[in-house]
Backbone bond lengths (Angstrom), bond angles and torsions (degrees), N, CA, C in turn:
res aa  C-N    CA-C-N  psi(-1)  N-CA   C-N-CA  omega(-1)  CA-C   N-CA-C  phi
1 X - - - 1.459 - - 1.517 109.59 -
2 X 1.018 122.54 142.82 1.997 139.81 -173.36 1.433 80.53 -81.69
3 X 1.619 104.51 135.28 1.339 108.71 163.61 1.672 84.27 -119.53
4 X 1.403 129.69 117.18 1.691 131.22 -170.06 1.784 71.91 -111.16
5 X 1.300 104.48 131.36 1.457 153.98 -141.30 1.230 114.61 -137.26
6 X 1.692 118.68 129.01 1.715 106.55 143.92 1.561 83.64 -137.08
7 X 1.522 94.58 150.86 1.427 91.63 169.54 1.934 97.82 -168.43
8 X 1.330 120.86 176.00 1.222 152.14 173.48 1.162 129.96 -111.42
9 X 1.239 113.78 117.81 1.695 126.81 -168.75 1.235 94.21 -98.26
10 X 1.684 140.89 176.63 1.315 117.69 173.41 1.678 112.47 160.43
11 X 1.397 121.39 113.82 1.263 141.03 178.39 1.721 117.55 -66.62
12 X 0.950 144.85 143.03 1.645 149.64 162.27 1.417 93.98 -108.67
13 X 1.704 119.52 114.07 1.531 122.15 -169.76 1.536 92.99 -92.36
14 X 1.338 128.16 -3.68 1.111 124.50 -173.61 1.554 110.65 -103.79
15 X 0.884 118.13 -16.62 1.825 126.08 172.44 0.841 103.92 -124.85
16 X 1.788 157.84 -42.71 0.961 143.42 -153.81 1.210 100.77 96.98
17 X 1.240 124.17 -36.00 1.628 118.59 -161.63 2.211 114.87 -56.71
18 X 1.468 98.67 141.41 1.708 106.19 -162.02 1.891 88.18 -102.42
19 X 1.093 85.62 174.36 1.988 101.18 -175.75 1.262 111.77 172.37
20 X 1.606 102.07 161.35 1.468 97.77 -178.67 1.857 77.25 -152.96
21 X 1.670 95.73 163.57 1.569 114.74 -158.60 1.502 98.42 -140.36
22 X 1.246 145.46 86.05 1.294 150.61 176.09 1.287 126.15 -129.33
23 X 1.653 99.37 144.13 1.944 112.67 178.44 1.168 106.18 -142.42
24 X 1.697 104.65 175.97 1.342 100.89 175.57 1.501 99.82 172.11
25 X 1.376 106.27 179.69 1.619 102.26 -178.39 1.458 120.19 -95.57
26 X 1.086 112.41 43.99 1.951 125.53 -161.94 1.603 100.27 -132.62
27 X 1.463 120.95 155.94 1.398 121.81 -178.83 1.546 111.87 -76.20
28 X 1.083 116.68 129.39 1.349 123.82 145.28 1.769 92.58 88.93
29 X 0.958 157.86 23.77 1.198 137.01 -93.09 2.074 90.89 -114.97
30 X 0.847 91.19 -2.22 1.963 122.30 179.82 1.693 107.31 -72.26
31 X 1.432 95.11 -18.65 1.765 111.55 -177.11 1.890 98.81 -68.08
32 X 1.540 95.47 -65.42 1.393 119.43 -156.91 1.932 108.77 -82.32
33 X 0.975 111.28 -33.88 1.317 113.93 -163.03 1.166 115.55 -70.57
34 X 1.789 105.59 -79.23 1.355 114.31 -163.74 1.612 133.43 -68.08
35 X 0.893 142.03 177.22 1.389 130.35 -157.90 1.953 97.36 -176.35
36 X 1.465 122.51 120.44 1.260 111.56 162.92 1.456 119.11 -141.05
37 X 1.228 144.50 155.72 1.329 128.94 170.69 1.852 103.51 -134.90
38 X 1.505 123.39 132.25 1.350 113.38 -176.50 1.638 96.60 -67.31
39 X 1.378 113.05 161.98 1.368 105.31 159.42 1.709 106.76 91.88
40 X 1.284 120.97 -27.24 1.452 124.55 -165.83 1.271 122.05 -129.38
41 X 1.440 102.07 -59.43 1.796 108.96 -173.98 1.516 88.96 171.65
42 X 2.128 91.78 -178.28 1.390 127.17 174.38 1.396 109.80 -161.14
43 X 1.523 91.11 152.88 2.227 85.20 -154.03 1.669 59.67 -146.34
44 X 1.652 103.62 150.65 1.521 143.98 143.97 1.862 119.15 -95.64
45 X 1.277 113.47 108.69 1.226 90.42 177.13 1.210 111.98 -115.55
46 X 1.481 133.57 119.18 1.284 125.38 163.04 1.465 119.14 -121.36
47 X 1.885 103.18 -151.50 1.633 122.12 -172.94 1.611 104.39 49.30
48 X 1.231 107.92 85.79 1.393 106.13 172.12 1.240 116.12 92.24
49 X 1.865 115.61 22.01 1.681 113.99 -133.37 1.859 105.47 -60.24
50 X 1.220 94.88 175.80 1.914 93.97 167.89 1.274 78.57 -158.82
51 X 1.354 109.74 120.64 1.746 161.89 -108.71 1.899 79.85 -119.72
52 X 1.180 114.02 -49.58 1.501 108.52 -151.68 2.185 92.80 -91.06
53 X 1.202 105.41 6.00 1.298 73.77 168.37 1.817 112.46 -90.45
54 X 2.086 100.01 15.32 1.680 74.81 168.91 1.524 121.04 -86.39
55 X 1.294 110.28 -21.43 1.160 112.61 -177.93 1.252 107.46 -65.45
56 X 1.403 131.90 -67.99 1.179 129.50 -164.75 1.512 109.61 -76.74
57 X 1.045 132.90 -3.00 1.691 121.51 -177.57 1.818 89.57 -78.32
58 X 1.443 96.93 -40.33 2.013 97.53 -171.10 1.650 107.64 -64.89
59 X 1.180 102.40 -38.47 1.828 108.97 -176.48 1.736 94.91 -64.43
60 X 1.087 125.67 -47.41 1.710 120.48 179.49 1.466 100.74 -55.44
61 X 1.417 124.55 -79.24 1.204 127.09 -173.56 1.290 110.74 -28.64
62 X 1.628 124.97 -67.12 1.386 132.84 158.30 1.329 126.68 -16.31
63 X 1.688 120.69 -34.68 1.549 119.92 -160.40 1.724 71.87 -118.98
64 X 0.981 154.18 43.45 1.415 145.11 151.06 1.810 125.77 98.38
65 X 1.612 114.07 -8.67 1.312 135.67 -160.32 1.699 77.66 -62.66
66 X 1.681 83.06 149.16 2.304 86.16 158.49 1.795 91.92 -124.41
67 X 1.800 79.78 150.05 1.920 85.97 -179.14 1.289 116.19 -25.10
68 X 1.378 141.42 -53.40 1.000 115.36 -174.50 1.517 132.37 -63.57
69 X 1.385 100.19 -28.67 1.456 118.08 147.32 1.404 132.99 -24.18
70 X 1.420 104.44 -63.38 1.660 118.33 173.94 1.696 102.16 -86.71
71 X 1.468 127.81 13.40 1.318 97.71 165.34 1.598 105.29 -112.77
72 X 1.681 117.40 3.86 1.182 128.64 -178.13 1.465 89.23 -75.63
73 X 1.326 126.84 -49.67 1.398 125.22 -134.85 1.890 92.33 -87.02
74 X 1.646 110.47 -31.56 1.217 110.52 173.72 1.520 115.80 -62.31
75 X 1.429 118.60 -39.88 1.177 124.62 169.80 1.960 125.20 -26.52
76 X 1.299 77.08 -70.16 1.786 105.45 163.77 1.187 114.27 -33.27
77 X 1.189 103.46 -75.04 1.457 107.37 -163.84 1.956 122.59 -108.73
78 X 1.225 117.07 36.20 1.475 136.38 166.29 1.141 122.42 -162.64
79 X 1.392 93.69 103.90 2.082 124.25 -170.39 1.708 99.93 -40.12
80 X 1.191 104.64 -41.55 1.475 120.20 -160.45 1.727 116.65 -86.94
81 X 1.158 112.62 11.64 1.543 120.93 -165.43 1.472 114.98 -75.19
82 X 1.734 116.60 -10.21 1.432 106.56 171.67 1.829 108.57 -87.27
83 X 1.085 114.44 -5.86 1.572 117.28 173.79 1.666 110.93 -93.20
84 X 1.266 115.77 -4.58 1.488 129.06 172.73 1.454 107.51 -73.18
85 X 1.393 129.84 168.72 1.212 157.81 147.31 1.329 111.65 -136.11
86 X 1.403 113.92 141.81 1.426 127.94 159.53 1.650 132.84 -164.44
87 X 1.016 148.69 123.55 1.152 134.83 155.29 1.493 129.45 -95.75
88 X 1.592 114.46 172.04 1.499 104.71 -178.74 1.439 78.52 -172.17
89 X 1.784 84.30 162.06 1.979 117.21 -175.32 1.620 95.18 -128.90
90 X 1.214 94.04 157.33 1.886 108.08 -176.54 1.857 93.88 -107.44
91 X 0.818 89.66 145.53 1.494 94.91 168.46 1.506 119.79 -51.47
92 X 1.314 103.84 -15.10 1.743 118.51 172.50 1.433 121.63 -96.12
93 X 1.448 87.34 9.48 1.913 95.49 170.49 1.558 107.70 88.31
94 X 1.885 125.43 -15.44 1.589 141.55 178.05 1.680 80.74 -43.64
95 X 1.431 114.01 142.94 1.999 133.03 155.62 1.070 95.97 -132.81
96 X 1.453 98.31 158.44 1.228 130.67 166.01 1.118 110.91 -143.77
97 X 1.630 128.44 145.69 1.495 120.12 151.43 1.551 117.05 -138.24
98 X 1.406 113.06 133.48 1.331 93.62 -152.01 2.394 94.94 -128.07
99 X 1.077 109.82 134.83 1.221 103.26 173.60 1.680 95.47 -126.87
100 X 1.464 91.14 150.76 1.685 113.48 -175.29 1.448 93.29 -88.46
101 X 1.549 111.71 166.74 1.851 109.38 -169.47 1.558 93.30 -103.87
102 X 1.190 129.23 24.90 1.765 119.10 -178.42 2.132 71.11 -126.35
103 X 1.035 142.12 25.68 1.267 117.52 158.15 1.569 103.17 -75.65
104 X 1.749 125.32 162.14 1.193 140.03 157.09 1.151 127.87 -64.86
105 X 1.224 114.74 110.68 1.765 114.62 175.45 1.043 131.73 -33.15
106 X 1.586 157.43 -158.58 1.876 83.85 -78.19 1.296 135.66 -65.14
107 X 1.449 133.52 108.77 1.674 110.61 -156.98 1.736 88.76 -120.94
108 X 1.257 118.30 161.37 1.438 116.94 155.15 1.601 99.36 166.74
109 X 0.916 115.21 171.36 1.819 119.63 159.11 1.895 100.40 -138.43
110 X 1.595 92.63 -148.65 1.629 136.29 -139.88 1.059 134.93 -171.76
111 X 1.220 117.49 64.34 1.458 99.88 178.93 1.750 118.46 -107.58
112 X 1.417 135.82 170.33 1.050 158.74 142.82 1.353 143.82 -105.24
113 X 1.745 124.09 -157.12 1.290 99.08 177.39 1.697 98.85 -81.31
114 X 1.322 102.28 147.27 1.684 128.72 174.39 1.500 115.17 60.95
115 X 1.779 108.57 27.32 1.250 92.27 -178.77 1.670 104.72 -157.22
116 X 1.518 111.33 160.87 1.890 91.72 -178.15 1.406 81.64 -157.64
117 X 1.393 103.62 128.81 1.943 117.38 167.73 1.170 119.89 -118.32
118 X 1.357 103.79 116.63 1.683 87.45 -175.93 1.929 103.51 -146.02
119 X 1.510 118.11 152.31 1.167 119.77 -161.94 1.865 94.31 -139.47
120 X 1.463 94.41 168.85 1.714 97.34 176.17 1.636 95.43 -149.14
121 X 1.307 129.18 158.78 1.500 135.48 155.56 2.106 84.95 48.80
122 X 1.490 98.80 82.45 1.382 117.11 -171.23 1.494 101.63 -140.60
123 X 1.327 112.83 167.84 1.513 125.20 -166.39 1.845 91.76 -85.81
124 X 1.417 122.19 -22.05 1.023 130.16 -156.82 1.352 149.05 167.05
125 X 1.065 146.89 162.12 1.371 137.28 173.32 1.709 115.78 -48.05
126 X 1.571 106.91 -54.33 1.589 122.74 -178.89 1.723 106.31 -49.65
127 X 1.242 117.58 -43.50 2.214 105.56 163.72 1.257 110.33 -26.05
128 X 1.315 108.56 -73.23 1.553 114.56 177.84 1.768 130.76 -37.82
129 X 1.583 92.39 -57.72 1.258 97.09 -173.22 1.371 115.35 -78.45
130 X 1.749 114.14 -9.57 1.726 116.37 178.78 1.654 91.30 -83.84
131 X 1.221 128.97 -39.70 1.305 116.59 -177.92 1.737 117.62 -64.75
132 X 1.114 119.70 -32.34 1.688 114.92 162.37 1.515 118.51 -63.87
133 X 1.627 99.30 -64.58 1.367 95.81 -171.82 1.477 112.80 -48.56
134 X 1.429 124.17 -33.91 1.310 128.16 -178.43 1.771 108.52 -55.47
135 X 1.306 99.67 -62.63 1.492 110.87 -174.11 1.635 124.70 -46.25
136 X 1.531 79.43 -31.49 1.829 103.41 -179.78 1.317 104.19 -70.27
137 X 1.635 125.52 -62.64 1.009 128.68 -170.67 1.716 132.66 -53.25
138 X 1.472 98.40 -31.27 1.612 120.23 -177.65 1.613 116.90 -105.85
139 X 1.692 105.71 47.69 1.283 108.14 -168.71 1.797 98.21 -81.93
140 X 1.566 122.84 -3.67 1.373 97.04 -174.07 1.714 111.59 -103.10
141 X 1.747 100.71 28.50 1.110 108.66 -136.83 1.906 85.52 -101.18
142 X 1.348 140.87 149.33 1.453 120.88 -171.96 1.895 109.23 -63.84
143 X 0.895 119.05 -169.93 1.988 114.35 -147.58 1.778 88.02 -85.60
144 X 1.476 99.44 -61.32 1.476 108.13 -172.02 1.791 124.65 -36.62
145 X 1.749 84.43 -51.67 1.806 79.15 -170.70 1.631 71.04 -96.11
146 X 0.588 168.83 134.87 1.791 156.49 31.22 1.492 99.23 -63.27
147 X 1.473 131.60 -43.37 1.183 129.28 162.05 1.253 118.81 -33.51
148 X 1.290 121.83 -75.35 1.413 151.10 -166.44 2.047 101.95 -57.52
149 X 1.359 107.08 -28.71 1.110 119.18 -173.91 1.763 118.85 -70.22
150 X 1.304 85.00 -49.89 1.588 111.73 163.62 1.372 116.02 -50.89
151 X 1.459 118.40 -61.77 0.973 121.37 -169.00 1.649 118.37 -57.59
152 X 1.383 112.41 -42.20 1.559 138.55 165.04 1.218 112.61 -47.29
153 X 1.574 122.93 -42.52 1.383 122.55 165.06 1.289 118.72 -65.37
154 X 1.406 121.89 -38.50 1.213 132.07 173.38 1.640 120.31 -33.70
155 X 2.030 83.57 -72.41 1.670 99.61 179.85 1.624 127.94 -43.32
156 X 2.104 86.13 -45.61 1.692 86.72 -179.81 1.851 126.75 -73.74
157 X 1.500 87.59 -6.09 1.512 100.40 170.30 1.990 123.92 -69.12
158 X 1.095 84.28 -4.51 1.576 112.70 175.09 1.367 101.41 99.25
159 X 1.373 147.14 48.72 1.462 157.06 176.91 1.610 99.80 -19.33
160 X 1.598 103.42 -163.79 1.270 112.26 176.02 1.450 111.27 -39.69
161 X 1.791 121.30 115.25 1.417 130.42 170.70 1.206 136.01 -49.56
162 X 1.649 110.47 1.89 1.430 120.14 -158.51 1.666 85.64 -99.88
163 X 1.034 124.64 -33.95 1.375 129.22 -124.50 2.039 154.19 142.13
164 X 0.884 124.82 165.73 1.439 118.61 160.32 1.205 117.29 -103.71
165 X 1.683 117.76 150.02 1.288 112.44 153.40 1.798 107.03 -168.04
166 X 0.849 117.60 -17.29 1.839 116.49 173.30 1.670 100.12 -151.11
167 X 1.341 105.30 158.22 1.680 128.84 167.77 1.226 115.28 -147.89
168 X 1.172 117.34 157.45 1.952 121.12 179.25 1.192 105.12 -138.95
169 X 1.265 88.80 163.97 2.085 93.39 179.89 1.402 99.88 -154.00
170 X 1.490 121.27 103.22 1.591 125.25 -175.38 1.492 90.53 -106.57
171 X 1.589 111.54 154.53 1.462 109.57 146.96 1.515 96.51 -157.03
172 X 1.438 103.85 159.94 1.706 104.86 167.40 1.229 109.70 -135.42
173 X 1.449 111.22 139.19 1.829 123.89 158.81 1.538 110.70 -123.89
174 X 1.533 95.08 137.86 1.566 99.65 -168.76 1.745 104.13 -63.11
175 X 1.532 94.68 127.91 1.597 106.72 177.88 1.344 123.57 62.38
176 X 1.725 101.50 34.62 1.738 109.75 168.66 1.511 114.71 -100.53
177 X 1.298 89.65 -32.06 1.930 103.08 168.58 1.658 117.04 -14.08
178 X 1.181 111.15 159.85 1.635 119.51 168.73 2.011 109.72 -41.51
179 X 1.117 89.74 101.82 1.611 81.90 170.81 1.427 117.27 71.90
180 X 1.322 108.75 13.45 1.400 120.16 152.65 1.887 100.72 90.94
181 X 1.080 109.17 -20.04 1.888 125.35 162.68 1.202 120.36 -11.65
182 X 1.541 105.46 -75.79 1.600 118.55 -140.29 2.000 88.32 -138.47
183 X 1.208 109.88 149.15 1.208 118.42 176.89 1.861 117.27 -67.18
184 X 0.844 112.02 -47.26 1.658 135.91 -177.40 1.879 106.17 -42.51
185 X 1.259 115.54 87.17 1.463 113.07 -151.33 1.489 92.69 -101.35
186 X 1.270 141.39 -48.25 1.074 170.32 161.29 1.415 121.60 -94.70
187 X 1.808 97.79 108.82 1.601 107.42 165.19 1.279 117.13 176.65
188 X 1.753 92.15 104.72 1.244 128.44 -178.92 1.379 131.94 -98.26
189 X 1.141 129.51 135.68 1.731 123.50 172.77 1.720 113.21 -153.13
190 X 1.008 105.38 132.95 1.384 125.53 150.28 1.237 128.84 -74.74
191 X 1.400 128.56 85.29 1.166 127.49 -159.75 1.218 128.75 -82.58
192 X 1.583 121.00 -33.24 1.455 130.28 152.16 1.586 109.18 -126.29
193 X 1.266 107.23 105.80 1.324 88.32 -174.38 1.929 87.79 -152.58
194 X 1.547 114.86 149.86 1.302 133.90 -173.52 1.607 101.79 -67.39
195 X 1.469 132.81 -29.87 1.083 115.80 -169.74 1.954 98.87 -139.83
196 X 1.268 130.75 48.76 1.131 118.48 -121.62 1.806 93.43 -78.14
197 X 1.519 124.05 -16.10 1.567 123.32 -160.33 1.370 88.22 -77.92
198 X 1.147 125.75 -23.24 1.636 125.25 176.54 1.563 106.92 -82.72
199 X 0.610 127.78 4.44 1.347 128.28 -152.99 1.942 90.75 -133.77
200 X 1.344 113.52 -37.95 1.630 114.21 173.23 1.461 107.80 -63.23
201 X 1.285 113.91 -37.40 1.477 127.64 164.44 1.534 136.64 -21.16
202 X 1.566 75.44 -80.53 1.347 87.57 154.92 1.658 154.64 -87.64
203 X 1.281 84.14 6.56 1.416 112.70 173.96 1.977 105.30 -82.48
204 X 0.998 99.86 -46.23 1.538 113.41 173.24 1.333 132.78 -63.18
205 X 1.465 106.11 -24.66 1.648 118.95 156.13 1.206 125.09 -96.04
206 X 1.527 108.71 -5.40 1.777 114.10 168.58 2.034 95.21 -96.93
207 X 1.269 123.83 -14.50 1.203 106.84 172.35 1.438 115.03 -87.99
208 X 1.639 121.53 -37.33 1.664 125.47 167.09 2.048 101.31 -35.03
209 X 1.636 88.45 -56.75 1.926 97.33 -177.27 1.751 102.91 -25.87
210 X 1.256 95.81 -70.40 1.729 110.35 -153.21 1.524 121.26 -76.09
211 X 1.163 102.27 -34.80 1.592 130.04 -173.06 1.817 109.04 -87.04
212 X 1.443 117.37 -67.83 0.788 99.52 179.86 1.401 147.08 -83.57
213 X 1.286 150.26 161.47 1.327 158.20 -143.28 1.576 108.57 -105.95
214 X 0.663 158.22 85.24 1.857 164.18 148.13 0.916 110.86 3.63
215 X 1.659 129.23 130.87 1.330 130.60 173.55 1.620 107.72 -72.94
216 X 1.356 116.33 -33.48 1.442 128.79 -151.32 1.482 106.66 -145.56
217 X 1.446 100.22 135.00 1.814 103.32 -172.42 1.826 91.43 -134.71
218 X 1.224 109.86 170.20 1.812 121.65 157.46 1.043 120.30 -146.39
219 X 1.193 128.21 -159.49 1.656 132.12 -161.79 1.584 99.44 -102.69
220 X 0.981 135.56 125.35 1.450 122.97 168.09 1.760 113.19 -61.95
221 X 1.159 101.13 147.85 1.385 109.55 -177.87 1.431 106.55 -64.89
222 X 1.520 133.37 174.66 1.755 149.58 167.01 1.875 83.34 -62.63
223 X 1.319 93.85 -63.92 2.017 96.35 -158.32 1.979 90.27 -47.81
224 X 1.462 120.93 -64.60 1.105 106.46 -162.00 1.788 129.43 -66.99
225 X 1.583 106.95 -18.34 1.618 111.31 163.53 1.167 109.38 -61.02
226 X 1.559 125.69 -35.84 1.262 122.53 170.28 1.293 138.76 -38.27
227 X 1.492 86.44 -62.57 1.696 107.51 165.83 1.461 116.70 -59.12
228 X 1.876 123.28 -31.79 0.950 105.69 173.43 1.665 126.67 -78.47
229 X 1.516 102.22 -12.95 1.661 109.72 -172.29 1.264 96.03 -69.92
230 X 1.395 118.56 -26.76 1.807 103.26 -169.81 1.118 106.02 -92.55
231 X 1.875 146.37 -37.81 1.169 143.33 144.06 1.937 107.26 -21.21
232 X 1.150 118.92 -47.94 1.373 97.93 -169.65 1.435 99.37 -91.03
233 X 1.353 144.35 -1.47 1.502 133.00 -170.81 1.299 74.17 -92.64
234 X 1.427 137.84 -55.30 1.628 117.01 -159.42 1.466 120.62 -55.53
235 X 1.473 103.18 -16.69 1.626 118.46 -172.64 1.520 101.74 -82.19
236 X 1.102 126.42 -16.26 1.390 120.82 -169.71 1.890 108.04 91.77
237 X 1.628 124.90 -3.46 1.095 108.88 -172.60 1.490 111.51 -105.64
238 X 0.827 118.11 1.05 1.347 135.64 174.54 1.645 127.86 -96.49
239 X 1.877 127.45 109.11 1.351 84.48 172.68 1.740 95.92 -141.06
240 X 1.291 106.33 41.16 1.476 110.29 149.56 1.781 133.55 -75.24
241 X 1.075 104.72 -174.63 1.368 110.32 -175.31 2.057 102.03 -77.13
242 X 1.211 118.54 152.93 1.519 134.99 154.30 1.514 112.61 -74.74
243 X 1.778 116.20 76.44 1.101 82.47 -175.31 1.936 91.05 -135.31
244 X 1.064 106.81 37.49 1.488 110.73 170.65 1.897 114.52 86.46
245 X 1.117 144.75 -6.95 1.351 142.30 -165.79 1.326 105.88 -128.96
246 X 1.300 104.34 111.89 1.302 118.73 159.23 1.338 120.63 -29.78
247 X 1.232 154.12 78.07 0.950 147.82 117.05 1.863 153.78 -11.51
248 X 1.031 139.30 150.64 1.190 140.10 141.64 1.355 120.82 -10.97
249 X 2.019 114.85 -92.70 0.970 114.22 152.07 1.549 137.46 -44.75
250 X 1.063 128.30 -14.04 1.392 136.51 174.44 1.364 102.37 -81.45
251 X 1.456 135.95 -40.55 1.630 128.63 -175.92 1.228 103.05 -88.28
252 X 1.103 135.74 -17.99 1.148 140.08 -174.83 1.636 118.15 -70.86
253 X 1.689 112.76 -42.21 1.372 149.11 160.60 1.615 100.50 -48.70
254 X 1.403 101.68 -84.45 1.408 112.96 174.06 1.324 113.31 -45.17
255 X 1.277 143.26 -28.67 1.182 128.39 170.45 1.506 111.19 -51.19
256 X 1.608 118.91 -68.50 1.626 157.71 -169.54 1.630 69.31 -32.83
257 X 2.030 126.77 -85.24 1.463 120.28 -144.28 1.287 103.90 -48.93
258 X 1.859 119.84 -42.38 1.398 114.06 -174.61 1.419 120.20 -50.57
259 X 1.227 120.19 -48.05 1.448 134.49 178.05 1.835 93.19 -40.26
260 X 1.293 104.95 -70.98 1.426 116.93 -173.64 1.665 110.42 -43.05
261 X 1.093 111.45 -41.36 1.811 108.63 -173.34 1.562 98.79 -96.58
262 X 1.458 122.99 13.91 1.727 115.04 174.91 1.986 98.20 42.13
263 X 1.290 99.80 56.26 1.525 99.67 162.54 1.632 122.41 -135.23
264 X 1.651 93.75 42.63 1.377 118.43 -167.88 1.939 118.80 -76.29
265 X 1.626 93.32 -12.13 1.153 99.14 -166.50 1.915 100.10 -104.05
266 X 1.299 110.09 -5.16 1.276 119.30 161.22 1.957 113.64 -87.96
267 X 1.036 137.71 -20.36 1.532 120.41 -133.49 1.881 68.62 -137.43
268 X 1.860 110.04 124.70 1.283 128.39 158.71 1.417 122.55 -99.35
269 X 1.539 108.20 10.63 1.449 100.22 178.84 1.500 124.18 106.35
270 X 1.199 123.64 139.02 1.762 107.52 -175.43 1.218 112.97 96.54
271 X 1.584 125.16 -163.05 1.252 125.23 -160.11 1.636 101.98 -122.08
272 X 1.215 109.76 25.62 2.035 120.68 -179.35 1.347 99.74 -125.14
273 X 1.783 106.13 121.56 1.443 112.50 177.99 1.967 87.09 -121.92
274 X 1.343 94.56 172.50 1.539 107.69 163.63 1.401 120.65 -87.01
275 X 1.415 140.47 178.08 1.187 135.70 174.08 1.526 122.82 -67.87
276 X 1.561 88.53 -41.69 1.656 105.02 -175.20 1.631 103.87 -60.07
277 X 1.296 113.27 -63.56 1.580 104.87 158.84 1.531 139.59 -19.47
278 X 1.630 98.31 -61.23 1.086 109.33 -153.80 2.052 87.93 -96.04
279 X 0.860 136.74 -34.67 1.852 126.24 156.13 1.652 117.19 -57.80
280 X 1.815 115.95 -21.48 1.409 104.03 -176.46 2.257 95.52 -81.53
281 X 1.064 84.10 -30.80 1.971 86.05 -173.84 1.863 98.81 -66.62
282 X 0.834 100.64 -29.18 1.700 98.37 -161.32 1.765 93.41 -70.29
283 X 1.606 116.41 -53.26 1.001 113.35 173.96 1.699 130.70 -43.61
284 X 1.408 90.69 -42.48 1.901 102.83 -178.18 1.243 99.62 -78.47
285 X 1.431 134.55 -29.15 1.015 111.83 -172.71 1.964 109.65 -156.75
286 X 1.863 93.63 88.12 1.500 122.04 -177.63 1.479 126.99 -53.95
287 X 1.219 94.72 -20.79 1.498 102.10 -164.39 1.425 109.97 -90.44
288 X 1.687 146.00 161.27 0.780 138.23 -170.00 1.593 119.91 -128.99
């Protein structure tokens, strides 16, 4: 099956961190595409994709190959490589983007240093080039949504011609992962969804929510413990008095909601939350 593709290969010269930014009019399309390794690279493979050049384009890169390297070696060994598309970045910022000549019109990419765009069965040449110039332009912009940014330029450039229906957004930095584990810090998709690059969006500011850690916290105010003692008596976790002081029983409560809103990886304990915290609770819960 043609997975007709636009997507973004793509370096952060300032972290190192690799990613790739892709949609298209196919299910899930976040299954098949993306590919990242911290430390090495990230390859997109589509139009006809074959799935295993993510593994192995990263294992080449890994043992020292440069893209052109891994598209010799693809050469070799997949009969089918002019119906392929793919690009990929080295952890050293090396692109490539490479389309086979049995891809579907409009297909082609672009790449440069730390970056490779490439699309197939497209409204046009301009996908491509709104997704660079974009990417180019918003370098002071943080890695993720500069991704996400691209991609948006892409779509409105008239993206895949068929249609919408899924987008993904992978990236890795060594030891950003869940709990510091696994590299894979970010990875999101909309798998059927009517608007899905809007929809990656917002997926990406509900993951900053949960995931990330706060530079800056303060003391909650008397007025705002208040508000929270009665938010948690309405919850059932609370069954002291409203009377403004952080307490024992009061952090203890407040712990239980945190658990409940998975905003565990923000909140160190005590009577100092961050803003982002303390505006996402206010929202869920208005009443006082």
């Amino acid at each position: 099956m043609v997975v007709a593709t636009f997507s973004l290969v793509a370096q952060d010269p300032e972290t190192g961190d690799l990613g790739v930014a892709v949609a298209s009019k196919f299910l899930a399309v976040g299954s098949v595409v993306p590919f990242a390794r911290a430390g090495v690279g990230a390859i997109a493979t589509q139009s006809y994709a074959n799935p295993r050049f993510g593994p192995q384009g990263l294992t080449l890169l890994q043992q020292g190959a440069s893209p052109e390297g891994v598209l010799e070696a693809f050469r070799r060994t997949d009969p089918g490589l002019e119906k392929r598309q793919f690009g990929l970045v080295s952890v050293r910022g090396e692109a490539l983007s490479f389309t086979g000549a049995e891809c579907h019109p409009w297909a082609g990419g672009r790449a440069g240093k730390g970056f490779a765009a490439q699309g197939n069965l497209l409204a046009g040449p301009q996908v491509v080039e709104a997704m660079v110039e974009t990417f180019l332009r918003e370098e002071r912009t943080p890695f993720p949504e500069r991704l996400l940014l691209a991609l948006k330029a892409g779509e409105e450039a008239g993206g895949d011609k068929r249609g919408k229906q899924s987008a993904a957004l992978l990236v890795v930095g060594e030891g950003k992962g869940y709990g510091g584990f696994w590299d894979r810090y970010i990875d999101l998709r909309a798998d059927d969804h009517s608007e899905p690059v809007g929809e990656l969006f917002r997926l990406l500011s509900l993951h900053r929510l949960l995931f990330e850690r706060p530079k800056e916290r303060r003391p909650l105010t008397p007025e705002e413990v208040r508000w929270l003692q009665g938010v948690l008596r309405s919850l059932g976790l609370y069954a002291g008095e409203v009377h403004g002081e952080f307490d024992q029983t009061t952090e203890q409560a407040f712990l239980a909601l945190i658990g409940m809103e998975n905003l565990e990886e923000r909140y160190q304990g005590g009577p100092e939350v961050d803003e982002g915290t303390l505006s996402h609770l206010k929202r869920r819960y208005p009443w006082s």
